[in-house]
Chimera marker file (.cmm) of the C-alpha trace (Angstrom):
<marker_set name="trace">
<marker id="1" x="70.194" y="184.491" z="120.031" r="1" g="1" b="0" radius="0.5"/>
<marker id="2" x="68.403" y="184.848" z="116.661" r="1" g="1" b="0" radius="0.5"/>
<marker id="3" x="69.275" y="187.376" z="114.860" r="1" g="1" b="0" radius="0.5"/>
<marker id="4" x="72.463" y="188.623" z="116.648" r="1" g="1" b="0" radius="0.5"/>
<marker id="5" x="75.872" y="188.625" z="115.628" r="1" g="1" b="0" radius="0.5"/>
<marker id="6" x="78.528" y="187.917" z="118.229" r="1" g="1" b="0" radius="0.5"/>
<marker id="7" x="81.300" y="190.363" z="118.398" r="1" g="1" b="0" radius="0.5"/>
<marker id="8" x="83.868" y="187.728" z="116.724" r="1" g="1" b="0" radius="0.5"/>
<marker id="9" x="81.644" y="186.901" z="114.208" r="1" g="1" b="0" radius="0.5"/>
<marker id="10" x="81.149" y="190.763" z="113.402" r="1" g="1" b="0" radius="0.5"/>
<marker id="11" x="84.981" y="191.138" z="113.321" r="1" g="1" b="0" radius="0.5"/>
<marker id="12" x="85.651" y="188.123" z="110.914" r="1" g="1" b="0" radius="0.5"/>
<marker id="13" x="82.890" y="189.905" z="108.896" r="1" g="1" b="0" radius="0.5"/>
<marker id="14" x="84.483" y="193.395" z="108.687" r="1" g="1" b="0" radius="0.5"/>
<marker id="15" x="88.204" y="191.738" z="108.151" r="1" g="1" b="0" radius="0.5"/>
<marker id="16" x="87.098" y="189.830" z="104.954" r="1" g="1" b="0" radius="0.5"/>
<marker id="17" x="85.063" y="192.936" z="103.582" r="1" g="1" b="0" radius="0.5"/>
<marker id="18" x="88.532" y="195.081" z="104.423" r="1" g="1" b="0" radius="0.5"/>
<marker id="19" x="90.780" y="192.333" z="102.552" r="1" g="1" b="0" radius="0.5"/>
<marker id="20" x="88.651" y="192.342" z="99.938" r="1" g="1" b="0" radius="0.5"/>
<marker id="21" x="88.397" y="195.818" z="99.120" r="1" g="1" b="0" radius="0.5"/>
<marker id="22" x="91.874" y="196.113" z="99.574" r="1" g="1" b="0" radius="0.5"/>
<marker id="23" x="92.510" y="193.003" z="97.300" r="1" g="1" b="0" radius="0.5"/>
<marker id="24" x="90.249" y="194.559" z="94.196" r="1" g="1" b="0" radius="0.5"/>
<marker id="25" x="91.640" y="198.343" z="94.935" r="1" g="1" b="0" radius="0.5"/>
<marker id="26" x="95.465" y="198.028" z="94.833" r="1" g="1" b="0" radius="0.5"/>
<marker id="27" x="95.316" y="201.952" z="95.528" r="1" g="1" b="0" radius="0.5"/>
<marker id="28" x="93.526" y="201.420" z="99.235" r="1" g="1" b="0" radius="0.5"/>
<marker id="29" x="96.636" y="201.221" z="100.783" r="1" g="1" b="0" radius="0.5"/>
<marker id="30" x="94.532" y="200.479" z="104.829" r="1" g="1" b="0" radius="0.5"/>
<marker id="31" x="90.954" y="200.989" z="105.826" r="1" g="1" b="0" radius="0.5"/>
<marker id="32" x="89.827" y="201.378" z="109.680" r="1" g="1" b="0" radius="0.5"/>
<marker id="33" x="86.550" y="200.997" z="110.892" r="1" g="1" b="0" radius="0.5"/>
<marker id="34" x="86.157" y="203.030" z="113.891" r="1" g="1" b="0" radius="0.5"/>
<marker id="35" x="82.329" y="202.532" z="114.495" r="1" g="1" b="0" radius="0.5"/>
<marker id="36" x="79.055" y="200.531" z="113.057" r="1" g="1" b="0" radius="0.5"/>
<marker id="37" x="75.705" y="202.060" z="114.550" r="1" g="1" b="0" radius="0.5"/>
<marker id="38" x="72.780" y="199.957" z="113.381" r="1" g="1" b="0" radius="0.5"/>
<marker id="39" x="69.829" y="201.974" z="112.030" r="1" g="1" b="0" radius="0.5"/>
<marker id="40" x="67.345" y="199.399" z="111.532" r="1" g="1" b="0" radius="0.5"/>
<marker id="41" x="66.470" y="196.532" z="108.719" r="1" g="1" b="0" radius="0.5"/>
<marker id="42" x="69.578" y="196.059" z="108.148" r="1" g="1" b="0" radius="0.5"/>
<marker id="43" x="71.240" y="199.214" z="107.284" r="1" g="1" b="0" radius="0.5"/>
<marker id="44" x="74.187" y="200.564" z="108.940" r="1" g="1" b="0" radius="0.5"/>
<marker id="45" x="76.274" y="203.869" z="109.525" r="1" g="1" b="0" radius="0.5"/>
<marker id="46" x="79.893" y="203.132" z="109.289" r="1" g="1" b="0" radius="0.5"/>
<marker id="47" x="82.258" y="205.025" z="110.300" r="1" g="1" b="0" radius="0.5"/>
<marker id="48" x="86.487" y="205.123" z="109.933" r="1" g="1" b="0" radius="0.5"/>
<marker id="49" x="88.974" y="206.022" z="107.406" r="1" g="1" b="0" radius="0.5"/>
<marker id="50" x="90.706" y="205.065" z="104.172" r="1" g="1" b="0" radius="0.5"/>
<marker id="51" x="94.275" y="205.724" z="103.213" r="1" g="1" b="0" radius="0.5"/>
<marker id="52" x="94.353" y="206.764" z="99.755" r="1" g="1" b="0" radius="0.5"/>
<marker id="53" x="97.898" y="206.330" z="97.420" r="1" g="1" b="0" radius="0.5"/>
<marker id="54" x="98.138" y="209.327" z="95.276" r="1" g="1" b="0" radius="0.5"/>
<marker id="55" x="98.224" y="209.418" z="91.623" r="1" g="1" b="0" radius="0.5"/>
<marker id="56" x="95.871" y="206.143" z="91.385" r="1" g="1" b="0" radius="0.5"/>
<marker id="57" x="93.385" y="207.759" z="88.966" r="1" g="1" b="0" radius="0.5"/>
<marker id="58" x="90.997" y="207.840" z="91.297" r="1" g="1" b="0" radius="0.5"/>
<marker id="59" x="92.665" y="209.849" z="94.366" r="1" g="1" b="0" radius="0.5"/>
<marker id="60" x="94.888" y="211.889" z="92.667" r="1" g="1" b="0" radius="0.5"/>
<marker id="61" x="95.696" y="214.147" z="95.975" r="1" g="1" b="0" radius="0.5"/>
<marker id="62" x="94.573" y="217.083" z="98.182" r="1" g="1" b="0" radius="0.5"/>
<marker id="63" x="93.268" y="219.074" z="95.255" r="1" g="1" b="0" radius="0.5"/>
<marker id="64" x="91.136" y="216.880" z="94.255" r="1" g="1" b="0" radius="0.5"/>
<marker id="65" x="89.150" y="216.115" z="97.427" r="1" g="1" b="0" radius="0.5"/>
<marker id="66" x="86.430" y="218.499" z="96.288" r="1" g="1" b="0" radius="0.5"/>
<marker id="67" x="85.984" y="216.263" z="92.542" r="1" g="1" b="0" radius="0.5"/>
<marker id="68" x="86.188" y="213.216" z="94.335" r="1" g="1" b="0" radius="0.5"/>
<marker id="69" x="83.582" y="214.149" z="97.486" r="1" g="1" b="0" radius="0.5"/>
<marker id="70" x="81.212" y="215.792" z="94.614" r="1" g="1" b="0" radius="0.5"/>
<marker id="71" x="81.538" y="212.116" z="92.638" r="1" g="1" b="0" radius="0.5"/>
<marker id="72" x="80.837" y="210.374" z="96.183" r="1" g="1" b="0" radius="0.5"/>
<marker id="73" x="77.191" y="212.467" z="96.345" r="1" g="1" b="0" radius="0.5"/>
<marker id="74" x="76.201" y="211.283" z="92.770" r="1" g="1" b="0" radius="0.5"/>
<marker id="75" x="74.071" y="208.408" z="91.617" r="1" g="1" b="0" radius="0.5"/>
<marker id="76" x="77.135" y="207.118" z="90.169" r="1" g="1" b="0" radius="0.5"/>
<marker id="77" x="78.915" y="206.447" z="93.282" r="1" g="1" b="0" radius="0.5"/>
<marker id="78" x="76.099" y="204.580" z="94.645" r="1" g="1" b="0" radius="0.5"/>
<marker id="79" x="75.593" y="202.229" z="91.036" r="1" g="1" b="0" radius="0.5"/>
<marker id="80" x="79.376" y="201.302" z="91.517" r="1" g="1" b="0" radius="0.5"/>
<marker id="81" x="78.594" y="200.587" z="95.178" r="1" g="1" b="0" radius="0.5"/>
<marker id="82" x="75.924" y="197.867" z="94.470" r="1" g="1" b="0" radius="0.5"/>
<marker id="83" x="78.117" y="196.904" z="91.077" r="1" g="1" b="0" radius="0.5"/>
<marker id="84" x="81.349" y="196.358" z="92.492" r="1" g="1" b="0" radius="0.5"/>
<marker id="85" x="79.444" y="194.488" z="95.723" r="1" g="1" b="0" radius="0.5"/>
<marker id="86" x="77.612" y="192.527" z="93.331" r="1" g="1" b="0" radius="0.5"/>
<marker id="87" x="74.350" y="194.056" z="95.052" r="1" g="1" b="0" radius="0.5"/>
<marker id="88" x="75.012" y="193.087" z="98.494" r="1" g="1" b="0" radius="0.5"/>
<marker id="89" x="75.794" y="196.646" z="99.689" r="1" g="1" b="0" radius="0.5"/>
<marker id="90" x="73.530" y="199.452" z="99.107" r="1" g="1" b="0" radius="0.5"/>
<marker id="91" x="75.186" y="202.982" z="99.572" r="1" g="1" b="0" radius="0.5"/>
<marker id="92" x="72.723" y="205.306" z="100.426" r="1" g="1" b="0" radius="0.5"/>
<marker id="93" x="75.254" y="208.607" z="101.644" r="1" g="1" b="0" radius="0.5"/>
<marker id="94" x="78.937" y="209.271" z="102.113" r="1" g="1" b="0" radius="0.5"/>
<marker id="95" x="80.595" y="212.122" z="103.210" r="1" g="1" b="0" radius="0.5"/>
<marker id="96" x="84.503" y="212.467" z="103.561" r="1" g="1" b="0" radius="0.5"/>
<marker id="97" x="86.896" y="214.249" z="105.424" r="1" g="1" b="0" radius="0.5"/>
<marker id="98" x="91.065" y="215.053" z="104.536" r="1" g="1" b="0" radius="0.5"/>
<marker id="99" x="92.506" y="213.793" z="107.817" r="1" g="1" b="0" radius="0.5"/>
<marker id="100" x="96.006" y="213.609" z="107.217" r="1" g="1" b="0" radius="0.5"/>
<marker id="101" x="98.043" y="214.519" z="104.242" r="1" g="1" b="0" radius="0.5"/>
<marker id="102" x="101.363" y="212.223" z="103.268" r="1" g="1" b="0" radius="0.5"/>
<marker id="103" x="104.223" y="212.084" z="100.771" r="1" g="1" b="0" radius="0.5"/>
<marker id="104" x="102.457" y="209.932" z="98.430" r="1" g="1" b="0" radius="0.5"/>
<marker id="105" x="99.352" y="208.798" z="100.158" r="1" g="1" b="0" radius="0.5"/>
<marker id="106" x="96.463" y="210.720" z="102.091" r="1" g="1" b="0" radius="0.5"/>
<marker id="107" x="94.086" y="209.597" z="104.701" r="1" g="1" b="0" radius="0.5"/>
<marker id="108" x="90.065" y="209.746" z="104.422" r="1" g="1" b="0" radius="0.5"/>
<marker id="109" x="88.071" y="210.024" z="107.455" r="1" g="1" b="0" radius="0.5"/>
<marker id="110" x="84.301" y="208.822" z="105.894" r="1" g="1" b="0" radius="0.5"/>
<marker id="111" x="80.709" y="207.834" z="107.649" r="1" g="1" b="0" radius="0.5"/>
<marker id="112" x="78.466" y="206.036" z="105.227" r="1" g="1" b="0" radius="0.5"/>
<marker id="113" x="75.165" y="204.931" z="105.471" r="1" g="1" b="0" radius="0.5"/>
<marker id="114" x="74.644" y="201.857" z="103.819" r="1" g="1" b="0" radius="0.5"/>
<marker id="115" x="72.270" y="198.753" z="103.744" r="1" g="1" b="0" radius="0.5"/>
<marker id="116" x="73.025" y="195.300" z="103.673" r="1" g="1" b="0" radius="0.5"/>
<marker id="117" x="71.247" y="193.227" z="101.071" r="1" g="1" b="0" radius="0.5"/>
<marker id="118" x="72.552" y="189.453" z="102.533" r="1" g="1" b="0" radius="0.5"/>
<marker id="119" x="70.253" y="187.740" z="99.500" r="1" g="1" b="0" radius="0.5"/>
<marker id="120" x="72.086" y="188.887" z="96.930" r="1" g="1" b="0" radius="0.5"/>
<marker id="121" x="74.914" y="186.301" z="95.507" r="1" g="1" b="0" radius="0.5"/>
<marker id="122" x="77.987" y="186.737" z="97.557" r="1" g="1" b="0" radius="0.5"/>
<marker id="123" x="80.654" y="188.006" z="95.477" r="1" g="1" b="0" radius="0.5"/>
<marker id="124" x="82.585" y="184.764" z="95.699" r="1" g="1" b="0" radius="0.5"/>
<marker id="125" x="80.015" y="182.670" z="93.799" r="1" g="1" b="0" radius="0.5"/>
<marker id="126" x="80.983" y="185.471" z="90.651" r="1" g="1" b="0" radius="0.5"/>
<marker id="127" x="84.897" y="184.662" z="90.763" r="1" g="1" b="0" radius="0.5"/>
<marker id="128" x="84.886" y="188.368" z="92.253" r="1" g="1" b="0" radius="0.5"/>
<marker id="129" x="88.146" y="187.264" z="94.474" r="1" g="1" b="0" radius="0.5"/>
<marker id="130" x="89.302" y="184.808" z="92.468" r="1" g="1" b="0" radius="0.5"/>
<link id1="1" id2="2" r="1" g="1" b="0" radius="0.2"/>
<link id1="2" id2="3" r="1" g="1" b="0" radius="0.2"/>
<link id1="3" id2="4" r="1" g="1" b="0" radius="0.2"/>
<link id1="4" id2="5" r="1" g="1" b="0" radius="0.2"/>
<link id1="5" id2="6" r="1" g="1" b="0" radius="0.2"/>
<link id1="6" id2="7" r="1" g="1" b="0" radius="0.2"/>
<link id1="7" id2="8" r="1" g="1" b="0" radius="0.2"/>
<link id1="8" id2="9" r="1" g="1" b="0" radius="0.2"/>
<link id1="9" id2="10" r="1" g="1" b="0" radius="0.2"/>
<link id1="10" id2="11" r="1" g="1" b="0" radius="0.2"/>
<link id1="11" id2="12" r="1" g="1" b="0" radius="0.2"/>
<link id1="12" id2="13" r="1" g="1" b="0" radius="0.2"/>
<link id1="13" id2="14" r="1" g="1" b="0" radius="0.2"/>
<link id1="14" id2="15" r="1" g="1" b="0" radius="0.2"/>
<link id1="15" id2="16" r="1" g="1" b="0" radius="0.2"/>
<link id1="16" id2="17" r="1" g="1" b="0" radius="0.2"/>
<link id1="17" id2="18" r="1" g="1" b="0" radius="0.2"/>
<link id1="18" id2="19" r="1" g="1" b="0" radius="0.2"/>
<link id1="19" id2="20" r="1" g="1" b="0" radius="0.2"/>
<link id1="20" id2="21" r="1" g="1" b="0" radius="0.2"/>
<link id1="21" id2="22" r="1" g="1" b="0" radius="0.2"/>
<link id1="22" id2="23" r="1" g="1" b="0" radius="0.2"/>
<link id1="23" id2="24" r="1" g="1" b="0" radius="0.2"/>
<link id1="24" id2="25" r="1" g="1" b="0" radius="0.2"/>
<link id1="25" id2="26" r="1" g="1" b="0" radius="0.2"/>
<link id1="26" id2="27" r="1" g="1" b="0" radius="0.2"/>
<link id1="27" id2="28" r="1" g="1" b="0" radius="0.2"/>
<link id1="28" id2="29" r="1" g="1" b="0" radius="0.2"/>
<link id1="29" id2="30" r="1" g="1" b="0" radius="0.2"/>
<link id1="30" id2="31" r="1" g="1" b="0" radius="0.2"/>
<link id1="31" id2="32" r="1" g="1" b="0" radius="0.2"/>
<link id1="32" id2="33" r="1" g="1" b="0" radius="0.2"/>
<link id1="33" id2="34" r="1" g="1" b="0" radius="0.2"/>
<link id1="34" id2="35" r="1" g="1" b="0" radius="0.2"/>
<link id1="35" id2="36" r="1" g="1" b="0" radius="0.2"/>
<link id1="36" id2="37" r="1" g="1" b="0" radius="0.2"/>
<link id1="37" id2="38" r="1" g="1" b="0" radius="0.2"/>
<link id1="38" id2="39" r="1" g="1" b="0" radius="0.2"/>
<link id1="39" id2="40" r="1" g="1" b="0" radius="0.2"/>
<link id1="40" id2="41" r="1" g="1" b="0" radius="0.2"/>
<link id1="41" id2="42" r="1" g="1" b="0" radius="0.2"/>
<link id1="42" id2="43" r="1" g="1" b="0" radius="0.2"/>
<link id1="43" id2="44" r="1" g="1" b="0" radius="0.2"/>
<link id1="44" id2="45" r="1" g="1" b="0" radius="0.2"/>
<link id1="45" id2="46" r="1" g="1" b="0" radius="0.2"/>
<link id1="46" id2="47" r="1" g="1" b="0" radius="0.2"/>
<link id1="47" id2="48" r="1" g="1" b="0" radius="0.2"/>
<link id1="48" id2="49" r="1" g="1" b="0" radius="0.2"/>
<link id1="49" id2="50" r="1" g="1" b="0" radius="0.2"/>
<link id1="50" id2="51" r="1" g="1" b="0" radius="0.2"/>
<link id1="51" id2="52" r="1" g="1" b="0" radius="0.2"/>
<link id1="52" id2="53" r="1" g="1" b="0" radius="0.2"/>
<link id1="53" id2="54" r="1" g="1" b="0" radius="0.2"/>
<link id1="54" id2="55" r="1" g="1" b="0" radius="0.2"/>
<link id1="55" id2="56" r="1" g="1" b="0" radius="0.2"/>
<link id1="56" id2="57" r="1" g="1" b="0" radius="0.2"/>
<link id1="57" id2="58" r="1" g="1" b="0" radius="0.2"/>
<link id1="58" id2="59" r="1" g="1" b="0" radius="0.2"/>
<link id1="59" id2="60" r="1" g="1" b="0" radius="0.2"/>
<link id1="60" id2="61" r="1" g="1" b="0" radius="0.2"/>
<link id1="61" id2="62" r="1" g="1" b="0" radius="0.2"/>
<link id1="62" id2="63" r="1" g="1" b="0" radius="0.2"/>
<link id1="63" id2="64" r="1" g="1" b="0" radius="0.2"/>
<link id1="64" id2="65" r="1" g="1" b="0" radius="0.2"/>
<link id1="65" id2="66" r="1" g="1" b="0" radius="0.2"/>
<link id1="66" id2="67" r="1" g="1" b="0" radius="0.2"/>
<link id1="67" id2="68" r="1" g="1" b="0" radius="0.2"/>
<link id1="68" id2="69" r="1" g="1" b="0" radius="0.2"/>
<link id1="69" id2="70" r="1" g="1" b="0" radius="0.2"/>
<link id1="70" id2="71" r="1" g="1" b="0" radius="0.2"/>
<link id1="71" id2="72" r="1" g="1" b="0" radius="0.2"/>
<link id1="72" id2="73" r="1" g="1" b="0" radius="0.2"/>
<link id1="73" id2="74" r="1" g="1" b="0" radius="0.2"/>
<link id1="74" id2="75" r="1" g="1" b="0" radius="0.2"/>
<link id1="75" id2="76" r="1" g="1" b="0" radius="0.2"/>
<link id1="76" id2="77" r="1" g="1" b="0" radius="0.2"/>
<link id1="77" id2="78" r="1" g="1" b="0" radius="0.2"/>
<link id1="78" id2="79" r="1" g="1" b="0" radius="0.2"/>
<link id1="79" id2="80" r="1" g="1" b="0" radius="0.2"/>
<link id1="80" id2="81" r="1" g="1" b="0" radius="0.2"/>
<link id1="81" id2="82" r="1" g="1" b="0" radius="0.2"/>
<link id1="82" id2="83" r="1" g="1" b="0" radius="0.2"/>
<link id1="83" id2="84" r="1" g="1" b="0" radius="0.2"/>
<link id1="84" id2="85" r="1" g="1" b="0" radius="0.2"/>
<link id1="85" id2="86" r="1" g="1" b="0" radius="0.2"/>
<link id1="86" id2="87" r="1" g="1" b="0" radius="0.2"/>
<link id1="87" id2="88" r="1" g="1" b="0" radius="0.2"/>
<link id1="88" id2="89" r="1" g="1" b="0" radius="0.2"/>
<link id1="89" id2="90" r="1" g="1" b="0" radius="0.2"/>
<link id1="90" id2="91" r="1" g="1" b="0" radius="0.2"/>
<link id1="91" id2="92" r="1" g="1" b="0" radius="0.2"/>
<link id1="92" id2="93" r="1" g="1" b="0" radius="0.2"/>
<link id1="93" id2="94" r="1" g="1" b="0" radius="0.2"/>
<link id1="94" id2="95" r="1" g="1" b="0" radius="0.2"/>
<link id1="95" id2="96" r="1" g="1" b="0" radius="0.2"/>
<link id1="96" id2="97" r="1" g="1" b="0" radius="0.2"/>
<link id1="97" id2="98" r="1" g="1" b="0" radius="0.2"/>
<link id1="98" id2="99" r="1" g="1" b="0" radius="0.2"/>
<link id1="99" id2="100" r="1" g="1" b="0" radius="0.2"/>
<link id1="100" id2="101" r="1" g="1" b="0" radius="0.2"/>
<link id1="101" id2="102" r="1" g="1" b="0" radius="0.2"/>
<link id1="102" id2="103" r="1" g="1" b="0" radius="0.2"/>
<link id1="103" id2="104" r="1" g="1" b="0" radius="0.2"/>
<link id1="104" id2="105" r="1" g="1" b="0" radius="0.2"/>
<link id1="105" id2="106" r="1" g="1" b="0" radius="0.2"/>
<link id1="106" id2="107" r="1" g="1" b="0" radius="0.2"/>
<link id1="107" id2="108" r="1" g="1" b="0" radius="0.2"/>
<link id1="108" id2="109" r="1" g="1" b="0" radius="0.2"/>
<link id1="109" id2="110" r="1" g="1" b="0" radius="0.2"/>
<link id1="110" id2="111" r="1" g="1" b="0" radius="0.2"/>
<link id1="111" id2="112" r="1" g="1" b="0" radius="0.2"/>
<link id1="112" id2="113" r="1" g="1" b="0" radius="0.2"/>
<link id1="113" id2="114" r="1" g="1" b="0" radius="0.2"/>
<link id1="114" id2="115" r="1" g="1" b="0" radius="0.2"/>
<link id1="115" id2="116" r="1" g="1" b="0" radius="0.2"/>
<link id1="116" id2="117" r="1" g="1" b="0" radius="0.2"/>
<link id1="117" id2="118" r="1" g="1" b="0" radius="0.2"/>
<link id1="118" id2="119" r="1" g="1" b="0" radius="0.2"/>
<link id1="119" id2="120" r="1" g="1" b="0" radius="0.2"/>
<link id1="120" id2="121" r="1" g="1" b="0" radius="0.2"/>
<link id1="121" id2="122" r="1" g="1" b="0" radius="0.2"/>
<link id1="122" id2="123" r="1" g="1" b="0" radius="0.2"/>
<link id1="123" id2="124" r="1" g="1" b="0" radius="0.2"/>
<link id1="124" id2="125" r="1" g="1" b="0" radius="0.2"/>
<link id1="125" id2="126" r="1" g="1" b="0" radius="0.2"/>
<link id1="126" id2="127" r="1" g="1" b="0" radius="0.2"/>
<link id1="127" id2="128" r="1" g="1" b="0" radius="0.2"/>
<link id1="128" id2="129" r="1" g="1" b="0" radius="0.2"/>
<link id1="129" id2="130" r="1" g="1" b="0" radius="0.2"/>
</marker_set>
């Protein structure tokens, strides 16, 4: 089957991306994927949420959902993308939603459209989790 990834395979796939967000982010506190809808040449909508812990610097709370959405839209977002993935994930749109508000965390609901660039040097080979 050339060019298909078996359902295991996919879900070894998303568990290491998930553990390695979570390992370089102490502030993502979980991340679900609910849904990955292939769009063609290898670029994908994904769709789930994010729990957030509050105060981090970069999710500060509620009030700043509008800063950090507007930040999410900008050229910016999408250069730290393809930095911080070492160019193996291009973002190409995000859009967030407040899904559930907590004492000292908040969940994200998000869909992203991204693109997968599997030539560029896995993050591992640039001590990225080590």
């Amino acid at each position: 089957m050339k060019g298909v990834v078996g359902h295991s395979a996919k879900n070894v796939v998303i568990a290491f991306v998930i553990a390695a967000i979570m390992a370089q982010y102490p502030f993502v506190l979980s991340i679900s994927i609910m849904g990955i809808t292939p769009l063609g040449n290898r670029t994908l909508e994904v769709r789930g949420t994010v729990e957030l812990q509050r105060g981090s610097g970069v999710w500060s709370g509620p009030e700043n959902f509008s800063f950090f959405n507007e930040w999410w839209q900008s050229e910016a977002a999408v250069d730290k993308v393809s930095s911080d993935s070492r160019g193996m994930i291009t973002l190409h749109s995000i859009t967030w939603t407040l899904i559930e508000q907590k004492a000292n965390s908040d969940v994200l609901g998000f869909t992203a459209i991204i693109t997968v660039n599997p030539a560029a040097s896995p993050p591992w080979h640039k001590g990225w989790l080590i």
